[in-house]
C-alpha positions in Angstrom: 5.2 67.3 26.2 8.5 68.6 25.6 9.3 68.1 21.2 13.3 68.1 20.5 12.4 69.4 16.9 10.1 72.1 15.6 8.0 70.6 12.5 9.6 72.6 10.3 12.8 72.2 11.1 16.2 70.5 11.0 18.4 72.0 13.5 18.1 71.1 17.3 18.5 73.3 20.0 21.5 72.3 21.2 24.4 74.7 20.1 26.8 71.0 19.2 24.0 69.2 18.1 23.1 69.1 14.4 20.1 66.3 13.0 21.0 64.1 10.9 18.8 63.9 8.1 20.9 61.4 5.9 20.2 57.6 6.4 23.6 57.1 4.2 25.7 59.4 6.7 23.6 57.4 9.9 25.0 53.9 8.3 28.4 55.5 7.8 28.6 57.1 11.5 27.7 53.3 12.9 30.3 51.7 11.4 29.0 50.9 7.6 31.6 50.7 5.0 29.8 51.9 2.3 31.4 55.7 2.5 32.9 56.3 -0.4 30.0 56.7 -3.1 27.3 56.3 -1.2 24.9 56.4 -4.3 22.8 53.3 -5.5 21.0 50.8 -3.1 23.6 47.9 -1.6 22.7 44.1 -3.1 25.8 42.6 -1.4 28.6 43.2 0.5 32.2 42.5 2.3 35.0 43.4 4.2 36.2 39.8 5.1 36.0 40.0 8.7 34.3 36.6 8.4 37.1 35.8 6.7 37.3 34.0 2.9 34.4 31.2 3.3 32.0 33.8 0.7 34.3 34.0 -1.9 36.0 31.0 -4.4 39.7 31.7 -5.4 41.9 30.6 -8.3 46.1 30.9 -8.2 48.2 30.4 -11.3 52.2 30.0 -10.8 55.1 29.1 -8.1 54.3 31.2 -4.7 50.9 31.8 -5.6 48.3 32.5 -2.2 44.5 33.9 -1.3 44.7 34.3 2.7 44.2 36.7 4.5 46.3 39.9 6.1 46.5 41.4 9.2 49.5 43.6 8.0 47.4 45.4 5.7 44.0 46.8 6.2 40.8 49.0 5.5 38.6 47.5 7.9 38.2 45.3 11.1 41.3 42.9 11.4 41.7 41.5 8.0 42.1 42.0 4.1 42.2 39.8 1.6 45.6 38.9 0.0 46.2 38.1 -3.6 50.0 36.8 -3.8 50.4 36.5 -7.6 52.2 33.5 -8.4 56.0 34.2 -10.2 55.5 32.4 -13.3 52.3 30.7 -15.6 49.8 33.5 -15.6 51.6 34.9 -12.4 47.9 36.1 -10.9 45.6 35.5 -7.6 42.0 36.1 -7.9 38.5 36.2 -5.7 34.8 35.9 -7.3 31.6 36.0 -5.9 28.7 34.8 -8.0 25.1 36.4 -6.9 21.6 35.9 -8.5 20.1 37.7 -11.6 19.3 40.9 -10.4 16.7 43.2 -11.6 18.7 45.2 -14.4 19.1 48.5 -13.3 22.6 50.9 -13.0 24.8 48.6 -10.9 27.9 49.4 -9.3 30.8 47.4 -8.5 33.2 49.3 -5.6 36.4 47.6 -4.4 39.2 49.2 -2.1 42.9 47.3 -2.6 46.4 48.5 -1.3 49.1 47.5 -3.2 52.3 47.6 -1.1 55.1 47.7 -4.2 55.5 47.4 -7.8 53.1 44.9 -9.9 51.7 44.4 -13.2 48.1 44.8 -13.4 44.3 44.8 -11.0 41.5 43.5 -13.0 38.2 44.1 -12.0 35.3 42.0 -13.8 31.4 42.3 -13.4 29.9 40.0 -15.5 26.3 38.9 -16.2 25.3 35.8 -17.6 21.6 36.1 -19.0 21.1 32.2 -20.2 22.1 33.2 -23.7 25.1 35.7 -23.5 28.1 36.2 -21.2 28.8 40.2 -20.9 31.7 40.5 -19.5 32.3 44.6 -17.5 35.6 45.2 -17.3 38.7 47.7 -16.2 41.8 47.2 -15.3 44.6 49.7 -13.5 47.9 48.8 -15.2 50.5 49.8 -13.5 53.5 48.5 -15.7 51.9 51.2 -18.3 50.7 53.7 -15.5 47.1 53.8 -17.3 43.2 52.4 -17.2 42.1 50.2 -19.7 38.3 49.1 -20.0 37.1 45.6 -22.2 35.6 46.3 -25.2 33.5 44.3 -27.4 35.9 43.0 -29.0 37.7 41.8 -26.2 40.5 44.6 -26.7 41.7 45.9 -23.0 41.3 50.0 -24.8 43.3 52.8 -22.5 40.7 55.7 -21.2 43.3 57.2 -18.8 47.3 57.7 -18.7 49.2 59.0 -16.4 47.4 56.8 -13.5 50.5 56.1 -11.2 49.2 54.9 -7.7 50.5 56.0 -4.0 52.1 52.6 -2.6 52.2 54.3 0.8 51.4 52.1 4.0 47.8 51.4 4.6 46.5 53.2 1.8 43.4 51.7 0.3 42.7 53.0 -3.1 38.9 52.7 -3.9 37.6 52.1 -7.7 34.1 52.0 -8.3 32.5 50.6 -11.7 28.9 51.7 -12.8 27.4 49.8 -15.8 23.8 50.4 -17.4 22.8 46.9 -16.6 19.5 47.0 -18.6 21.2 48.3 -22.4 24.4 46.3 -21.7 26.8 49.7 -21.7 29.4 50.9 -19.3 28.6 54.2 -17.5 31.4 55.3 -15.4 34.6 54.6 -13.0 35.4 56.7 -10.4 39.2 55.6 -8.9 39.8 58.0 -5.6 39.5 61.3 -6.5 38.8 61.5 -10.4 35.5 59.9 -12.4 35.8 59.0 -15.8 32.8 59.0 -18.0 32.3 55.4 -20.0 28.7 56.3 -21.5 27.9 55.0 -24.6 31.1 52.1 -24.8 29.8 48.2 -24.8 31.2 45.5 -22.6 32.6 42.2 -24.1 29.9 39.6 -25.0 30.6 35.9 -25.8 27.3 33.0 -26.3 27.0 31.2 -23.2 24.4 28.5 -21.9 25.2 29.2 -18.4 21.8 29.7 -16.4 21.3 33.6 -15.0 23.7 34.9 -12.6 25.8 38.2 -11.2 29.8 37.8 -11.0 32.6 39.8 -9.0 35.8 39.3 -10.5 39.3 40.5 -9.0 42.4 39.6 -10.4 45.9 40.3 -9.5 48.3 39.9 -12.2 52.1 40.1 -10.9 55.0 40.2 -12.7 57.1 37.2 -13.7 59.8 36.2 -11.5 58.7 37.8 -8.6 55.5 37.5 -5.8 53.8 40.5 -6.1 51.0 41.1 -3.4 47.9 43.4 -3.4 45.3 43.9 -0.6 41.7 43.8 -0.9 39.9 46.1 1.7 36.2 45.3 1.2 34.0 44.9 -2.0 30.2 46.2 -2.9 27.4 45.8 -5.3 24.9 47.8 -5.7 21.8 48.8 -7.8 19.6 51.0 -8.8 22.7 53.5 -9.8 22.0 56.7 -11.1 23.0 56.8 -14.8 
């Protein structure tokens, strides 16, 4: 019976033709759009093509929106779009709230295009353990051109300067958080090209009653007087990060 592949090996016989010995690069070539860092396994994820029904919102201030675009996107047809409001707390925001998961490195990835001058993206992954909220955060500042992480004291402390974004049409930056789930510690960011090590630094933590749960937090904080958009491509979860 005619074999395609030797047992011992990995290239086919055709001279075009290489196997593809990667699951992660098989998801990726059928359409999957977890391509950026494709370590850890996926828990959850979206690119709302089924549009916002997954996800609750919050607005603060005059103008304030969470729709959907068609003018700007990663994926499919739409984005998300977080239309900070121009005064109050001038934000938009998304969460999605999953169960406990077994603690283990977990990731949080999020793409977002933002079209012009704004304030601040805040990106929270929170877990809620029945005792203690811990509360994973970084935020891209772009009124002070830096990243800032939460510490636990609830300070927003700069890692990275210098951290001015392309605004150029259609262009989807992607941040990935890793936390050490299991000793309560950040790990790492990785924003496009560059990954910051966060070993070692602790979250914020506050006492909370609320039962056992995983949250996804992204806030867009605009700047007074004006309604500043951002775009949210698609967002991920994962576990079992390496750490």
């Amino acid at each position: 019976m005619p074999r395609d592949l030797p047992d011992w090996g990995a290239q086919s016989s055709q001279a075009t033709v290489h196997e593809v010995t990667d699951l992660g690069e098989l998801a990726v070539r059928l359409g999957s759009i977890d391509r950026f860092d494709r370590r850890g396994d996926v828990l959850w994820l979206d690119d709302f093509q089924d549009g916002l029904f997954k996800w609750r919102t919050g607005t603060s201030g005059v103008g304030a929106a969470v729709d959907l675009s068609i003018n700007r996107v990663r994926n499919g047809m739409f984005a998300c779009r977080l239309k900070a409001g121009s005064d109050g707390t001038t934000q938009a925001l998304i969460f999605r709230e999953l169960h406990f998961p077994v603690l283990s490195g977990m990731g949080l990835e999020v793409s977002f295009h933002i079209p012009a001058t704004t304030d601040e993206m805040q990106f929270h992954f929170s877990l809620y353990d029945g005792d203690n909220f811990h509360d994973f955060r970084f935020i891209w500042s772009d009124t002070l051109n830096e990243l800032q992480y939460r510490d636990e004291n609830d300070n927003h402390v700069s890692f990275a300067s210098g951290v001015n974004l392309s605004r150029a049409t259609g262009l989807f930056h992607i941040a990935k958080l890793v936390i050490d789930a299991e000793n309560k510690e950040y790990a790492r960011l990785i924003l496009d090209d560059t990954a910051y090590p966060l070993a070692g630094k602790t979250p914020s933590l506050t006492a909370s009653a609320e039962l056992p749960k995983l949250r996804a937090r992204i806030e867009h904080h605009g700047r007074a007087g004006v309604n500043d958009v951002a775009h949210i491509g698609d967002v991920i979860i994962t576990q079992n990060e390496p750490l």
